[in-house]
Structures are given as C-alpha cells and as structure tokens.
Phi, psi and omega in degrees: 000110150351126180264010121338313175271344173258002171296305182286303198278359160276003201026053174267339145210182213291296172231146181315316182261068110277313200269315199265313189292002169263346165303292184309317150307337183066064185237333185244113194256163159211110159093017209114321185245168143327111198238113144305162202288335196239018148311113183289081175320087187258151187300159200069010206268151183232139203226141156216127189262170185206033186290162146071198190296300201263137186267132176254128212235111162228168182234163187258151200235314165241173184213121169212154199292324202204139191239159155291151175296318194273023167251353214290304204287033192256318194296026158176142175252142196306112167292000000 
C-alpha cells in the first residue's frame, strides 16, 4: 500500500493530499529516510511524522485497504 493511503486509512492523518504534501515536504521519515507519497509499506516498518510541536514514531503492524474507524489504531503501535 502507497503510504499516503496508509497515512489516511490508519487515521494517522486527516486526508491523503494532506499525507502526499507532507511526504513531498520530507516531513514523513521511514525507517530512517525520507519517504516519498509512493513509498511501499510493509508491516514493520517505523514511520515518523513531524507535523505540529511533537513528532509521532509509530511502527507498523498491520497493512490493510480498509479499516473501521474504531479499529484504525490497531494497524500500528506508538514507539
């Protein structure tokens, strides 16, 4: 899965071209680098975002097209 779409669909953030300009900004690291919007997401993967004050390092744990909302935070746990 594109990680633009999995930005959206884990609700880690609000809308997908929210998630690729923030990709496209070097705001969303994976693994260590710089993740373009068309970065493949494999579970294990550790993602870090760096909107707002506090930057959020979550790793990923599951990878699915479509989630329930009260299920969204089961695809990744807070480092």
């Amino acid at each position: 899965m594109r990680l633009d779409k999995y930005l959206k669909v884990s609700r880690l953030i609000k809308r997908r071209t929210i998630a690729n300009e923030a990709c496209d900004a070097g705001r969303i690291i994976v693994n260590g680098k710089a993740a373009r919007a068309s970065y493949d997401v494999k579970v294990g993967d550790v993602i870090e975002i760096c909107l707002g004050q506090k930057p959020l390092k979550v790793k990923v744990t599951a990878v699915t097209e479509v989630v329930r909302k009260e299920e969204a935070s089961d695809t990744y746990t807070v480092l």
